[in-house]
C-alpha positions as CSV (number, residue, x, y, z in Angstrom):
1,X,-69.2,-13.1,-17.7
2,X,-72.1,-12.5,-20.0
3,X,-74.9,-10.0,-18.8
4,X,-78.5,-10.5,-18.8
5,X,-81.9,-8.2,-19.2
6,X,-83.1,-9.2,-15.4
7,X,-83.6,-6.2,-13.1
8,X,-81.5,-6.2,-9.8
9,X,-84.5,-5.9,-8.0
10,X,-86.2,-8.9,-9.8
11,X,-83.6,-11.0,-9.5
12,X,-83.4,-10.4,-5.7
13,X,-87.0,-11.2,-4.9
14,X,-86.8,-14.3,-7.4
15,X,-83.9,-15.8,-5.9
16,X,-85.7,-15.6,-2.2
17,X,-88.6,-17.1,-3.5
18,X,-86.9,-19.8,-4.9
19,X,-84.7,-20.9,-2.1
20,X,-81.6,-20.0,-4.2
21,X,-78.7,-18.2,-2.8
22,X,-78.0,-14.4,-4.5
23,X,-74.1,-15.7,-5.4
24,X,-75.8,-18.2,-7.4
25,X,-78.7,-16.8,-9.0
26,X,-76.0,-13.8,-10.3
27,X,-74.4,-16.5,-11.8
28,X,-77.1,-18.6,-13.6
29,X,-78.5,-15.6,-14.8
30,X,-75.9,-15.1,-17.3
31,X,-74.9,-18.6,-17.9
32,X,-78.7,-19.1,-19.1
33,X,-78.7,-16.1,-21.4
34,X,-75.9,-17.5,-23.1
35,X,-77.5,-20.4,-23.7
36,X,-80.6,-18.6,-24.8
37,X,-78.9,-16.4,-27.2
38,X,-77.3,-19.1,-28.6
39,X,-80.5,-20.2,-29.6
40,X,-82.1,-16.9,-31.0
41,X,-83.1,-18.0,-34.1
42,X,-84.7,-20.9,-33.4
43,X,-87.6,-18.8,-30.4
44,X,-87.4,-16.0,-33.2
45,X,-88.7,-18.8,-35.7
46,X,-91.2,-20.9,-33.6
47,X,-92.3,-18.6,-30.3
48,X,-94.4,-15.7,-30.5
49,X,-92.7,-12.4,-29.7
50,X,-93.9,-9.4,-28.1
51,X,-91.5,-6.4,-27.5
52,X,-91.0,-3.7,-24.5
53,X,-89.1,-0.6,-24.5
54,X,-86.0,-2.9,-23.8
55,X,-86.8,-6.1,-23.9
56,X,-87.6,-9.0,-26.4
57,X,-90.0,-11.6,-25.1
58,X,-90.6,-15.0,-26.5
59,X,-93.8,-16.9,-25.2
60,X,-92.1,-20.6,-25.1
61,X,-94.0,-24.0,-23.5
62,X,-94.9,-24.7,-19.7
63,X,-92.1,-26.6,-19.6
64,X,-89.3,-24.8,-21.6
65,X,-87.3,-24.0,-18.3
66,X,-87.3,-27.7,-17.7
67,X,-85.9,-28.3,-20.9
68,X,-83.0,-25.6,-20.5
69,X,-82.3,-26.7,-16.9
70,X,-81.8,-30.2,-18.3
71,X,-79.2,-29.4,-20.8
72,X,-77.2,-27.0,-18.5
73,X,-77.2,-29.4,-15.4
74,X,-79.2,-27.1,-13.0
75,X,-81.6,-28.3,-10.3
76,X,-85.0,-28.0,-9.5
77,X,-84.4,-24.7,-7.5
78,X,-82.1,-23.1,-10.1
79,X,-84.4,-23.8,-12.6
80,X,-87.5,-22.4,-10.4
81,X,-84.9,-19.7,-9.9
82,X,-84.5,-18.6,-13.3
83,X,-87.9,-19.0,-14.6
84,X,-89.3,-16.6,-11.6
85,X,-86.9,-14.3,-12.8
86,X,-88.2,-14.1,-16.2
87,X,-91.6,-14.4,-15.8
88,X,-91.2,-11.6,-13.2
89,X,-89.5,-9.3,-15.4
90,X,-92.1,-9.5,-18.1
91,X,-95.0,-9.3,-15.7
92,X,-92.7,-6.2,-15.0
93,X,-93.3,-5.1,-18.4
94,X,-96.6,-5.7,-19.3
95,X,-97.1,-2.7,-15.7
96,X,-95.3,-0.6,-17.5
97,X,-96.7,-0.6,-21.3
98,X,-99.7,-0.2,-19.3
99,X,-100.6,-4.2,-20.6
100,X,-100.6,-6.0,-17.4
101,X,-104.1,-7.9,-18.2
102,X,-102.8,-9.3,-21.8
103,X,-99.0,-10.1,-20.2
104,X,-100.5,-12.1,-17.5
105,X,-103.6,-13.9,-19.9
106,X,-99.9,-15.3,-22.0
107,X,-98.4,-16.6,-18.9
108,X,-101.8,-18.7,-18.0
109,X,-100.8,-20.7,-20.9
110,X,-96.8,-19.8,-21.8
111,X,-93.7,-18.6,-20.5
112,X,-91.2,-15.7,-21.3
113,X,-88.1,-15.8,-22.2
114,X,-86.2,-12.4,-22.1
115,X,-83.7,-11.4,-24.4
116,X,-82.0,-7.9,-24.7
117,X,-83.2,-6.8,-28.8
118,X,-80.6,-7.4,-31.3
């Protein structure tokens, strides 16, 4: 199984706000990253980026998650699931590059993905 850049702690309070069960948030987590890294290129390309100590971000449309959850099969909680989980992490982030106000100005109007830097 593939990993993924969430913190343990994130992805615990994500998957209890989302209604989805631990087993299977530990699971989607990865499954999604694959398919996100799969597609590196193309958010390196057309997203804006913004980098943390150990984390790439890519600022993607409202409705990205949608999109991904749509081509992997997962439901409405999975995909509220995973997109918790990643806006939580780089809310995370922003605390602690001491950029909370700018992080959470981009998530009024985008969402992150997070990859691990190349």
């Amino acid at each position: 199984m593939s990993r993924h850049p969430i913190e343990g702690q994130i992805v615990l309070l994500a998957g209890a706000q989302a209604s989805v069960t631990l087993e299977r948030l530990s699971e989607l987590l990865p499954e999604v990253q694959t398919h996100l890294e799969a597609h590196r290129k193309e958010y390196e390309r057309n997203y804006e980026r913004i980098e943390s100590d150990d984390n790439v971000y890519h600022l993607v449309e409202p409705d990205h998650w949608e999109q991904v959850g749509a081509v992997l099969g997962l439901d409405k909680r999975e995909i509220d699931a995973v997109r918790r989980t990643h806006e939580a992490q780089f809310t995370r982030d922003g605390r602690r590059l001491d950029r909370t106000e700018e992080f959470e100005s981009a998530l009024s109007i985008r969402t992150p993905v997070v990859m691990e830097p190349e």
